[in-house]
N, C-alpha and C positions, 0 to 999 in steps of 0.2 A: 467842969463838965468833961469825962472819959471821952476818949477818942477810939472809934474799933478798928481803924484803919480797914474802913471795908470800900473796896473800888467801886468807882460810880456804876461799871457796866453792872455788876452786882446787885447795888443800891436800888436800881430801876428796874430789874430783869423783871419781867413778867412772864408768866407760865402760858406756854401754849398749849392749853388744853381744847383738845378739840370739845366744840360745842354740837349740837343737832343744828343749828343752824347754818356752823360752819361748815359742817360735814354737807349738809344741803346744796350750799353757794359753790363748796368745791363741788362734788359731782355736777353743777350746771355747769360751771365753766368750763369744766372737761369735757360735758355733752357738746356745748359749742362749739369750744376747737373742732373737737375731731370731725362734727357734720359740717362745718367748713372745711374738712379735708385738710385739715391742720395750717392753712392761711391766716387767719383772724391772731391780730395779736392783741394787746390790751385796751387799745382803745375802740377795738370794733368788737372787742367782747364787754367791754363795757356800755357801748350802746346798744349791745343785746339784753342786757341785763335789764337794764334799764326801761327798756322798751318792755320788759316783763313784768317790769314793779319794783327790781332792786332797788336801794338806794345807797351806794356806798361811795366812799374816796377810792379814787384810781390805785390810791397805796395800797388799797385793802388787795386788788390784783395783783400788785406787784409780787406780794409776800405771797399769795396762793398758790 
């Protein structure tokens, strides 16, 4: 069996293509921050979200 010698970070990368959905999620979270006056950090912008309908993993904010 050939070897390609291709790096793991490689092997895994996955492409961030923005979706409509993503583009969505970020313009809310941006809306939030800033009408909290830029206070609210991820875990009071995920109970906003939330409290909207979202349903995501805290990571999905991190990476936002």
């Amino acid at each position: 069996m050939p070897s390609f010698e291709v790096s793991s970070s490689s092997f895994y990368y996955e492409t961030k293509i923005p979706t409509v959905e993503n583009e969505r999620l970020c313009g809310e979270i941006k809306r939030i921050f800033y009408t909290s006056g830029q206070t609210y950090g991820k875990r009071r912008i995920q109970a906003e979200l939330k409290g909207l309908g979202a349903r995501l993993a805290l990571i999905k904010y991190q990476t936002s």
